[in-house]
C-alpha positions in Angstrom: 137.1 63.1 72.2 136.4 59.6 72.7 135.2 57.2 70.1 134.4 53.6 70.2 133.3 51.6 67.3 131.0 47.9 66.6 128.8 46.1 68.5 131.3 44.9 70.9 132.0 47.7 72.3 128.2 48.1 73.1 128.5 44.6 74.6 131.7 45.0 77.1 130.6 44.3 80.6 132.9 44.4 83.8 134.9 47.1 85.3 135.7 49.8 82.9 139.6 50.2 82.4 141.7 53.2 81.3 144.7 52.1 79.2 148.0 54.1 78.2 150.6 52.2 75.8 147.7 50.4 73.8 149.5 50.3 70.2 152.9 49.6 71.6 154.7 46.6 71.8 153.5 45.3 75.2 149.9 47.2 74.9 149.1 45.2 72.1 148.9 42.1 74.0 147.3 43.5 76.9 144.5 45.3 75.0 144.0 41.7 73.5 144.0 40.0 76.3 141.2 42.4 77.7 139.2 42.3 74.5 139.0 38.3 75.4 137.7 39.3 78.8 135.4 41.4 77.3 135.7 44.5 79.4 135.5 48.3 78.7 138.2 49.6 77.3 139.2 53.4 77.2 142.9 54.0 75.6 144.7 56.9 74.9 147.0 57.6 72.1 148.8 60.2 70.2 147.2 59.0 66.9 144.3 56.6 67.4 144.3 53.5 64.9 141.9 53.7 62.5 141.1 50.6 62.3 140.5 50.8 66.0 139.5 47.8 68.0 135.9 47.5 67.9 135.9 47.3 72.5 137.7 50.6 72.8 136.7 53.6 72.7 140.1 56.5 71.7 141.1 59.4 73.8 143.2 61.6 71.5 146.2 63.0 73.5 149.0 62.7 75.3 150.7 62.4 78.9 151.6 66.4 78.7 147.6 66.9 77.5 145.3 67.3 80.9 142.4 67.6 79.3 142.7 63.9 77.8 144.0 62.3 80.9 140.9 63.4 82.9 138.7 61.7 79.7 140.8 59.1 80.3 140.2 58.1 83.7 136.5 59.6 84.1 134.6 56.8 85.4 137.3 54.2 84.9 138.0 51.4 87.7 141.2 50.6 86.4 144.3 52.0 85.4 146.6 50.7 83.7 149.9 52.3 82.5 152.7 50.8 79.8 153.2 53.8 78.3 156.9 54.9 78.9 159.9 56.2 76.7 162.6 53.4 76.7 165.1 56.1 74.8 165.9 59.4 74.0 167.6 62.3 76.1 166.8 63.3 79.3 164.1 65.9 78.3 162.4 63.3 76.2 162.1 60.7 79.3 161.8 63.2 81.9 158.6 64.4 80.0 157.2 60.9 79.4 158.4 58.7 82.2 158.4 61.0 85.2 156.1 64.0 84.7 153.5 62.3 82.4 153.4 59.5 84.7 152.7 61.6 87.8 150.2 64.2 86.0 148.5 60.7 84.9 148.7 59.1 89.1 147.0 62.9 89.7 144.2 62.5 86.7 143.5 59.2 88.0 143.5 60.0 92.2 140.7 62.5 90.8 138.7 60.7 89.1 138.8 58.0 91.8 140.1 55.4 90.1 140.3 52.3 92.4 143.2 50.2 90.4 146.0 50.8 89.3 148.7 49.0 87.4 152.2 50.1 85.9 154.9 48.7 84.0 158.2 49.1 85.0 161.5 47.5 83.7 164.1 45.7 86.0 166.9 47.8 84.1 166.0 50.2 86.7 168.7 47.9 89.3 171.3 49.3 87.2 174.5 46.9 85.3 174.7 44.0 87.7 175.3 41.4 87.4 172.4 40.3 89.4 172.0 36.1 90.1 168.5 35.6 91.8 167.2 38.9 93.7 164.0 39.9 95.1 162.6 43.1 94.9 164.8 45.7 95.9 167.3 43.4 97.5 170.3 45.6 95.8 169.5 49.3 95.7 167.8 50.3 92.4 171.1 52.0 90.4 169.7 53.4 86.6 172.5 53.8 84.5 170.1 55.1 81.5 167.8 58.3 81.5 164.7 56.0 80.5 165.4 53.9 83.2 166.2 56.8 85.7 163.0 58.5 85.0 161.3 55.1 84.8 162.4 54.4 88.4 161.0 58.6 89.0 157.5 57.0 87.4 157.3 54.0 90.0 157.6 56.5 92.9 154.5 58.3 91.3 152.4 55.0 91.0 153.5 53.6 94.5 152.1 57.2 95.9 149.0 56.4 94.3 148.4 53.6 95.6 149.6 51.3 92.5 150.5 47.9 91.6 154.6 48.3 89.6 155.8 45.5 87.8 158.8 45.4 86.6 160.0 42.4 83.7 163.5 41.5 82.6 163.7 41.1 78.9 160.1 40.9 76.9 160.6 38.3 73.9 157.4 38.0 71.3 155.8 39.4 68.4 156.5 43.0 68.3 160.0 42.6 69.8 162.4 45.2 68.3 165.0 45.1 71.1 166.0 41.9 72.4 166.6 39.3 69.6 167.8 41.8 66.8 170.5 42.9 69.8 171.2 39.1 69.6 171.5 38.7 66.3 174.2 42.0 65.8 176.2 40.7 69.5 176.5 36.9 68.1 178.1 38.7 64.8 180.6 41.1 66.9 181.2 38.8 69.7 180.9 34.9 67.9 182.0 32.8 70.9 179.8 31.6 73.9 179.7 35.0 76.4 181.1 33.4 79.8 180.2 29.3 78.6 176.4 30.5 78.0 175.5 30.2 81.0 174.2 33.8 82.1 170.5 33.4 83.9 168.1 35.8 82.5 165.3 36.7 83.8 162.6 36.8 80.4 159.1 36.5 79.9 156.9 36.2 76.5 154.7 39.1 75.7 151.9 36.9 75.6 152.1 36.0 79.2 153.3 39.2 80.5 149.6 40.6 79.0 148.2 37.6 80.6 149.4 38.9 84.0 149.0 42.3 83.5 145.1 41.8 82.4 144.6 39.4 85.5 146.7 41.5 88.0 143.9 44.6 86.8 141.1 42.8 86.8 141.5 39.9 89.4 144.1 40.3 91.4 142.3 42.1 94.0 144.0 39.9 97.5 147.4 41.3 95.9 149.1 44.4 97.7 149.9 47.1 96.3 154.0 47.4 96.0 156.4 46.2 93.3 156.7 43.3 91.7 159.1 41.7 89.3 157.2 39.7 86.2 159.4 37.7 84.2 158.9 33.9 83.8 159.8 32.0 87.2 162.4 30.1 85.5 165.9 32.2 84.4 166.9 31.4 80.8 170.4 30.4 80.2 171.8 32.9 77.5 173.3 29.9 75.9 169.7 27.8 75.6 168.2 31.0 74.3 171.1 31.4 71.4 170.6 27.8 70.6 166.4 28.1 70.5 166.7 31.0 68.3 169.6 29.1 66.2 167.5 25.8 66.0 164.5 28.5 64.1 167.3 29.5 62.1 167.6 32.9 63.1 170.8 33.3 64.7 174.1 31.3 63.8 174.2 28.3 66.0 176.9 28.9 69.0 180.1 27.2 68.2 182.5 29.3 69.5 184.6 28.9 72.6 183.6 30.1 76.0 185.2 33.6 76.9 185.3 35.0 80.2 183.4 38.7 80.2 186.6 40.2 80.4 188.0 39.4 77.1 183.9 39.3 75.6 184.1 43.1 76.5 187.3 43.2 74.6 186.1 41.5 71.1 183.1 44.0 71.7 185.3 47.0 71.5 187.3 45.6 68.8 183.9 45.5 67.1 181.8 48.5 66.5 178.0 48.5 66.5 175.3 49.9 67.6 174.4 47.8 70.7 176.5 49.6 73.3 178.7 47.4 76.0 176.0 48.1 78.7 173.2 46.6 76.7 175.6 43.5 75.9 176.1 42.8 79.4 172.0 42.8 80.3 172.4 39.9 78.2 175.8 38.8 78.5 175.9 38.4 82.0 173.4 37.1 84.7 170.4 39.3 85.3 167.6 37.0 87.3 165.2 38.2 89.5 162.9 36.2 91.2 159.0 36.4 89.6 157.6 33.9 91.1 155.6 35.7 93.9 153.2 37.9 91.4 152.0 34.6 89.4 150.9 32.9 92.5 149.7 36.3 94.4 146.9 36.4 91.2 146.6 32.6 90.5 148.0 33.1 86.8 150.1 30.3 85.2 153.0 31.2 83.5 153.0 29.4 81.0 155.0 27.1 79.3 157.9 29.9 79.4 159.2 32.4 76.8 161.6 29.5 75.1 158.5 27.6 74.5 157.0 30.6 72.8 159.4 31.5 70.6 158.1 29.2 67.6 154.9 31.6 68.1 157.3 35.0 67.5 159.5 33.4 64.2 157.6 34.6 61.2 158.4 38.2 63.3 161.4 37.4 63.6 162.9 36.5 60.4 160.5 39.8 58.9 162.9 42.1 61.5 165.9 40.6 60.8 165.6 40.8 57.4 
C-alpha cells in the first residue's frame, strides 16, 4: 500500500509521475530532481526507505508483483522507468529487464498513462568500437544478458508508446562501475590504452536526472523513439584518467601508448575482475552522438561530466578505499 509522508507531499502540484529505480544509482538523482519541481511522486520499491522522501508516496513491490504495478500507475501521467538488472544470469535479467518491463508497459497502457520514459544503456550496440553514431546507425549487437534483455525491454516501451534513452557511461555520486573499473584497469594495464585517445560517450548523473526529469515532464514536442543521452561532447579516455589523477584518485598516466592489440595482451597477463569486454567499453572508442535529445527538450547539458567530477570525489575516494 502506498504511503507518503510531510507536508510536501501534501503540497506537490503538476502531473502526477510513477517512478521505478527510485533508490538506485540513477533514480536517486531523478527523484531529486523531481522533488525540486515539486511534482507528485509515486515510486515503487522492493523495500521502501524509511526515511522516505517526504513528496513520495511508496508502492511496496516488485516488477513480477501485478498488484503493485497497477497501484503504481493508477492515476499517474507519467511513467518513468530506470529500473533494470545490469547483471546476473539470464533468468535474473530476463525477469527484470524483459518481462518486468513489459508487465509494467501493460500496467501502465491500462491505467492510461499518457508519458512514458525508459532508460536504456548504449551497451546494447554490442563491443564496437563505435566513433560518432546515431541511433541505430550499426545494428544493436548485446554481448551481455543484461544488455540483451535490456534491448528486449526497449522493444516493450517503444510498443507503448515510450520515450528510450539510452547513455554511454554514467559518472557521479553513486557510481560503482565506471571509475573503480578505472582504478583496477590503470593497475593491470599501466600505459596509455591506444595514446588515450578513445572518445567516450559519458554523462554526469546529475545531468542525466536533469534530462530525464525534463524529458517527463516538458518534453512534450519530442517524439516518441530512442534517444542516446550522454553529454554532446565525447571524453577522451586519456583526459578522463588525467581528471581523475589530478583529484588524486587514480595514478597519473605515464606510461607509453599501446596499441589495443598488445593492451589486450598485458590484460590477460593480468587477472582481475574487470573482464576484457568491459576494458574495451573504455579502452576503445564508444561515442554516440547526444546531442539531438538536449535540444529536442531545451535542457542544457551542462558543463559536462569532467567538469563534474570535483562534485563526485569525496564518493570517490570512500569506494576506492
Amino acid at each position: 500500500m502506498a504511503t507518503e509522508h510531510g507536508p510536501a507531499a501534501r503540497l506537490a502540484t503538476g502531473p502526477a509521475v510513477a517512478l521505478t529505480g527510485a533508490t538506485g544509482f540513477i533514480g536517486t538523482g531523478v527523484l531529486a530532481a523531481l522533488a525540486a519541481r515539486g511534482v507528485r511522486v509515486r515510486a515503487l520499491a522492493r523495500r521502501p526507505p524509511e526515511d522516505a522522501w517526504a513528496g513520495a508516496a511508496w508502492v511496496a513491490g516488485d516488477l513480477a508483483d501485478p498488484a503493485a504495478l497497477a497501484e503504481l500507475c493508477a492515476g499517474a501521467d507519467v511513467l518513468v522507468h530506470l529500473a533494470s538488472r545490469v547483471g546476473g544470469g539470464t533468468g535474473e535479467c530476463e525477469a527484470v529487464n524483459d518481462r518486468g518491463t513489459a508487465a509494467l508497459m501493460a500496467a501502465a497502457t491500462r491505467a492510461g498513462v499518457r508519458r512514458i520514459v525508459h532508460l536504456s544503456t548504449a551497451a546494447v550496440y554490442g563491443e564496437g568500437p563505435h566513433s560518432g553514431i546515431e541511433v541505430d546507425e550499426v545494428p544493436p549487437a548485446p554481448v551481455s544478458e543484461a544488455s540483451r534483455t535490456r534491448l528486449l525491454g526497449e522493444r516493450h516501451a517503444l510498443a507503448a508508446g515510450g520515450h528510450v534513452l539510452r547513455p554511454g557511461l554514467v559518472l557521479g555520486t553513486g557510481d560503482r562501475w565506471v571509475v573503480p573499473a578505472l582504478a583496477e584497469l590503470v593497475r593491470r594495464v599501466p600505459v596509455r590504452w591506444e595514446g588515450g585517445n578513445a572518445r567516450l560517450s559519458v554523462v554526469d548523473r546529475t545531468d542525466l536526472a536533469r534530462l530525464i526529469t525534463v524529458l517527463a515532464l516538458d518534453g512534450h514536442a519530442v517524439p516518441p523513439g530512442v534517444h542516446h543521452a550522454s553529454h554532446p561532447e565525447p571524453v577522451r579516455g586519456g583526459d578522463l584518467i588525467a581528471a581523475l589523477a589530478a583529484l588524486g584518485l587514480l595514478p597519473a598516466p605515464d606510461g607509453p601508448a599501446v596499441p589495443w592489440e598488445e593492451c589486450r595482451r598485458l590484460l590477460a597477463a593480468a587477472p582481475g575482475r574487470v573482464s576484457e569486454r568491459q576494458f574495451g567499453l573504455i579502452a576503445r572508442d564508444h561515442w554516440y552522438r547526444s546531442e539531438r535529445i538536449w535540444r529536442l527538450t531545451a535542457c542544457s547539458p551542462g558543463p559536462g561530466p569532467l567538469a563534474r567530477l570535483p562534485e563526485a570525489a569525496a564518493w570517490y575516494r570512500e569506494v576506492l578505499g
